[in-house]
C-alpha positions as CSV (number, residue, x, y, z in Angstrom):
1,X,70.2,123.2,76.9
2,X,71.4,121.6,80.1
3,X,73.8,118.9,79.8
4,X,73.6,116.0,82.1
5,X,77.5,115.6,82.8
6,X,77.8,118.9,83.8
7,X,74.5,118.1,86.5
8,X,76.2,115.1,87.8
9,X,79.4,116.5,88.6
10,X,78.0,119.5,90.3
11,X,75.7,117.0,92.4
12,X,79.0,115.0,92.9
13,X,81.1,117.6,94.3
14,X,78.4,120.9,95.3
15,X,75.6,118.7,95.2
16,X,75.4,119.1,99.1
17,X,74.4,122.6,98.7
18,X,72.0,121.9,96.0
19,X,74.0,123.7,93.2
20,X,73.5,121.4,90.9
21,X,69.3,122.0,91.0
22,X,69.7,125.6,90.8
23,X,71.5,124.5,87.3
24,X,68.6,122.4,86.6
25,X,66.1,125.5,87.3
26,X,64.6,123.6,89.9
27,X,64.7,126.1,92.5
28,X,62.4,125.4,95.1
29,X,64.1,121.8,95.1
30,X,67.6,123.8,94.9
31,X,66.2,125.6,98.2
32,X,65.3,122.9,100.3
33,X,68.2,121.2,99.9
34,X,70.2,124.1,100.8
35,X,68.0,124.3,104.0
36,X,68.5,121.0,104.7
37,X,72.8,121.1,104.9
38,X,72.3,123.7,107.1
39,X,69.9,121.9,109.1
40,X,71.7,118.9,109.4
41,X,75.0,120.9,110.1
42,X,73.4,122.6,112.9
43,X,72.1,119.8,114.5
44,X,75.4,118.1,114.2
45,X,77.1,121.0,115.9
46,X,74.3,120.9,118.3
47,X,75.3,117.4,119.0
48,X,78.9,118.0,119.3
49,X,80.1,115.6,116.3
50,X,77.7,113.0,117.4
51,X,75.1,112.4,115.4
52,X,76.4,113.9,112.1
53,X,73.2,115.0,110.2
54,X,75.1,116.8,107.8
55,X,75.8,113.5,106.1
56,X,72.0,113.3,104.8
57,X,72.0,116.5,102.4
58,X,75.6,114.4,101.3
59,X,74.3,111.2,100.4
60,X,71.2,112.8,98.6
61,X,73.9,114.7,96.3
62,X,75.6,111.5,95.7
63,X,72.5,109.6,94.4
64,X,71.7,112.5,92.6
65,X,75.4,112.7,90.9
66,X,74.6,108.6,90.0
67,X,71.0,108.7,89.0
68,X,72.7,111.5,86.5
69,X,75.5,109.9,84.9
70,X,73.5,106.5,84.1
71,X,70.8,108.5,83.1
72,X,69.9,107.7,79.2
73,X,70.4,111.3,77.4
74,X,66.7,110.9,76.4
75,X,65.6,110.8,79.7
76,X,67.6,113.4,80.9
77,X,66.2,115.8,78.2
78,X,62.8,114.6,78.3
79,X,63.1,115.5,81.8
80,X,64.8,118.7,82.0
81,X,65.2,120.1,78.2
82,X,61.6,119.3,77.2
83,X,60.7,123.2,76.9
84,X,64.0,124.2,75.5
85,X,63.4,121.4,72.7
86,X,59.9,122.1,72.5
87,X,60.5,125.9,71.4
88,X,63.7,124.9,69.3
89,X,61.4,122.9,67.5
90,X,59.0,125.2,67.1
91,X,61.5,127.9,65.9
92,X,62.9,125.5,63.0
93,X,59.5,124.8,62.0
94,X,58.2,128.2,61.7
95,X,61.7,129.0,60.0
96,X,61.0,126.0,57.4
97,X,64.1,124.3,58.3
98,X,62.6,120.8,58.2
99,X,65.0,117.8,58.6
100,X,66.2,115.5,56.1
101,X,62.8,113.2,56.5
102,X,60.2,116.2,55.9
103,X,59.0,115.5,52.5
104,X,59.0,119.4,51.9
105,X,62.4,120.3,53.3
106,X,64.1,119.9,49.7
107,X,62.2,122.4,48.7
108,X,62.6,125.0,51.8
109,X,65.9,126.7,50.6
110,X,64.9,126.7,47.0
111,X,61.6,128.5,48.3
112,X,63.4,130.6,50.4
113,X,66.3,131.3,47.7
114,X,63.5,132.7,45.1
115,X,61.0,134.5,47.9
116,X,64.6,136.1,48.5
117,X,65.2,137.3,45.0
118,X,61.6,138.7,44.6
119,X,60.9,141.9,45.8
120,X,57.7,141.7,48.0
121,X,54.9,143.0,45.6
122,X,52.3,145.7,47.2
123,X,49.8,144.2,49.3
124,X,51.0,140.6,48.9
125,X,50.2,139.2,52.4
126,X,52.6,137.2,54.1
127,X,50.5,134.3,55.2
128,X,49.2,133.0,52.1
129,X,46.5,130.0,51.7
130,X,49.2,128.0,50.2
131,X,51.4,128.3,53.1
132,X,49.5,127.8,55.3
133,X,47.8,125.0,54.4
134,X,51.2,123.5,53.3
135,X,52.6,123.5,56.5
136,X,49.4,121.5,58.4
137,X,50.2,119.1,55.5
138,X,54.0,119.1,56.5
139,X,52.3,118.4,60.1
140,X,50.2,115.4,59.4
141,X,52.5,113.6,57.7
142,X,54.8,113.7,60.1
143,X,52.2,112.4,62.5
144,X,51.7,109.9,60.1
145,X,48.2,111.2,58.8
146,X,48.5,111.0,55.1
147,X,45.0,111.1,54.5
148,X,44.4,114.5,56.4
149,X,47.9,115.4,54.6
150,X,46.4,115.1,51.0
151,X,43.6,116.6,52.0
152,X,45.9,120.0,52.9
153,X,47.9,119.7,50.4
154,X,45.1,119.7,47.9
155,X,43.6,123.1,49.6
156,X,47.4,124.4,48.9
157,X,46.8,123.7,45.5
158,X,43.8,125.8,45.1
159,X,45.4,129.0,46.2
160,X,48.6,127.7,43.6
161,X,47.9,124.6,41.3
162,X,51.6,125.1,40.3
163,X,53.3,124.6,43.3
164,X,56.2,122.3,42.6
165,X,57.0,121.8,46.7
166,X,52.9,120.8,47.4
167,X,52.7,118.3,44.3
168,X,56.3,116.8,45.0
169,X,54.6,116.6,49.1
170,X,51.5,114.9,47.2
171,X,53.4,112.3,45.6
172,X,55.2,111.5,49.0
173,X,52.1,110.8,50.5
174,X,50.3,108.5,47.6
175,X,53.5,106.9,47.9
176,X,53.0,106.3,51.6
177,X,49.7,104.8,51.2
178,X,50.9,103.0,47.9
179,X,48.9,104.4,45.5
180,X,51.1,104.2,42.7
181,X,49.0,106.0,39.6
182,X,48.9,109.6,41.4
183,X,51.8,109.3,43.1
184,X,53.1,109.2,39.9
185,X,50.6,111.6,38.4
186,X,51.3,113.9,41.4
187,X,55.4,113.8,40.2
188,X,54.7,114.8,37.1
189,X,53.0,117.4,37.6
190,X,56.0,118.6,40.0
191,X,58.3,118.4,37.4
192,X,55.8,120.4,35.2
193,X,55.9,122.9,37.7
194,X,59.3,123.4,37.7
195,X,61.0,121.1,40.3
196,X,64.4,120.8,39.9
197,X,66.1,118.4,42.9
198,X,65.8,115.4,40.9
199,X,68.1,113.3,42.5
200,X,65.4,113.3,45.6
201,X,63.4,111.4,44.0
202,X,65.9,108.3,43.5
203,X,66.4,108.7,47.4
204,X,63.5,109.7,49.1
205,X,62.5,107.6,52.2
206,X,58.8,108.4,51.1
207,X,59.6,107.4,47.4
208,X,60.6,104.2,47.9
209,X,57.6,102.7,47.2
210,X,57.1,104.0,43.4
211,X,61.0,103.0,42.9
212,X,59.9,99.5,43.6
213,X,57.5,99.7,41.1
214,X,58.2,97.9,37.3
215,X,56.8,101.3,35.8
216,X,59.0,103.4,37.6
217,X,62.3,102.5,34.9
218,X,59.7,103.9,32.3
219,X,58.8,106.8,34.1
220,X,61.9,107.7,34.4
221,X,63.0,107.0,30.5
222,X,59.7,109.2,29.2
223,X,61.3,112.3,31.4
224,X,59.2,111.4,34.5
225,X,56.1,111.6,32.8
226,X,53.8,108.7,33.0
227,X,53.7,106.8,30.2
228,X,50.6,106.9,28.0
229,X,48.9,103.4,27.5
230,X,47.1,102.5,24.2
231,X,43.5,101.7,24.9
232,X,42.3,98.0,24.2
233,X,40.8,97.9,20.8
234,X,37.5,97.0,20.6
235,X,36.1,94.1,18.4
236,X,33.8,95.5,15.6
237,X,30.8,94.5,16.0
238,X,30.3,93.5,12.5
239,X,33.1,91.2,12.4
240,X,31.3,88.0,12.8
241,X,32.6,85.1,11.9
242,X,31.0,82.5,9.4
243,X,29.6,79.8,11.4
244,X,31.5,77.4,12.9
245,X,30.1,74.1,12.0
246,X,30.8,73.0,16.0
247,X,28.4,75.7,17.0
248,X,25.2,74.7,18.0
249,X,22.0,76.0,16.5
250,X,21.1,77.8,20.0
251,X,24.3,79.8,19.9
252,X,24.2,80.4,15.9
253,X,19.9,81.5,17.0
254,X,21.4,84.2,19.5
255,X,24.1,85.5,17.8
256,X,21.2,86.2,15.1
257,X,18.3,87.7,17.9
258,X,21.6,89.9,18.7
259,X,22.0,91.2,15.2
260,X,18.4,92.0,15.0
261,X,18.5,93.9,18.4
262,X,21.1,95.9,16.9
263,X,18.9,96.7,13.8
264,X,16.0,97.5,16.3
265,X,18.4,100.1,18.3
266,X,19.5,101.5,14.4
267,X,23.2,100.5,15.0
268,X,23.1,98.9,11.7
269,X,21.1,98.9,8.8
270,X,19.0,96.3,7.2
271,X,21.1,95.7,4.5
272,X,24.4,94.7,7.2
273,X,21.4,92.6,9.2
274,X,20.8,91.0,5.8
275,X,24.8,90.3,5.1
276,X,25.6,89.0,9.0
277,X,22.7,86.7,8.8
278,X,23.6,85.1,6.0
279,X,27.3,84.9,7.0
280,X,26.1,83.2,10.6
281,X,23.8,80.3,8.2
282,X,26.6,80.1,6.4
């Protein structure tokens, strides 16, 4: 990694000699400024003092040493550490040491911890479905893709449906895209599966969503498992009230065509036709 104070100072007082682009790994650059001191100081000896050419190479080192020192660091490394980033990157990603943000990077130790305490089994193969699918998920959601990120994470489930890592990921991304009822869902099932970092999900940046919403208190009271709902009970069809002496005779007519559709369909017998009718003439 190159470090921009280092490159200014060296293009402040070497710069002449193009040091400080050698640093840089620009060599050809490094090269022809190099050339062009001793140019210039040939020239100026050539003129006897004169015309000192030897100040051009100079003032180029200076500019250089100032573009450098008010150059934001972005800029400097998007400039000149871009590859060295680039394959840092790379290496922490294919080491699963995702940042803080990664939805999956809680569970990388963990992961790591037990593939650690296992001994590799006979013919296990080191790139499994899972994996790999797992980590184009990690991928797309950090390109903000949660879509294509479900979508991964749900192949990662058919080589392991009890991956607590891939259905905590899951729930990250219904989160993201505010789908409350399987981001939810998708938790449970994580803690099912054996997760065990519960404190992430009271401060994940991708939970935040679900903590918002009014269910989320009872989620967490049933042991973060969704709470079951009663169903609606339905009115029994027999139940009809006498007639109400406000009803008109069209609405006391269909409520008796009803019953005898009903009797037609053999959903009651004659003898309940019988008893409703008479209830509805009262």
């Amino acid at each position: 990694m190159k470090n921009k104070i280092v490159a200014a100072f060296l293009a402040l007082f070497v710069g002449i000699f193009g040091v400080h682009r050698f640093y840089l790994q620009r060599w050809w650059q490094g090269v022809l400024q190099m050339c062009l001191f001793f140019v210039g100081l040939g020239m100026t000896i050539a003129s006897d003092g004169n015309a000192p050419f030897v100040i051009a190479p100079a003032v180029l080192a200076f500019v250089d040493a100032l573009l450098f020192f008010v150059m934001p660091q972005e800029d400097f490394d998007e400039k000149y550490n871009k590859n060295r980033l680039q394959d840092y990157q790379s290496q922490r990603y294919y080491e699963g040491d995702e940042s803080e943000e990664d939805p999956s990077a809680l569970m990388e130790r963990q992961e790591r911890s037990n593939r650690a305490s296992q001994p590799n089994k006979p013919g296990k193969k080191e790139n499994k479905k899972e994996d790999i699918f797992k980590r184009i998920g990690i991928e797309q959601f950090r390109s903000m893709n949660f879509e294509g990120a479900i979508e991964s994470f749900m192949s990662a489930l058919e080589d392991n449906l009890t991956s607590p890592s891939v259905h905590f990921n899951l729930a990250c991304c219904y989160s993201m895209i505010e789908n409350a009822d399987k981001a939810f869902q998708s938790l449970e099932k994580a803690i099912e599966s054996g997760f065990t970092d519960i404190s992430k999900i009271h401060s994940h940046q991708a939970l935040s969503f679900i903590r918002k919403q009014p269910e989320f208190e009872a989620f967490v009271a049933n042991g973060y498992h969704v709470v079951k709902q009663l169903p609606v009970p339905q009115p029994n069809i027999l139940d009809t009230t006498p007639l109400n002496l406000n009803e008109s005779p069209i609405d006391v007519l269909d409520e008796v065509l009803h019953l005898g559709d009903l009797r037609e369909k053999g959903l009651i017998t004659e003898e309940e036709f019988v008893l409703q009718k008479k209830k509805l003439l009262g």
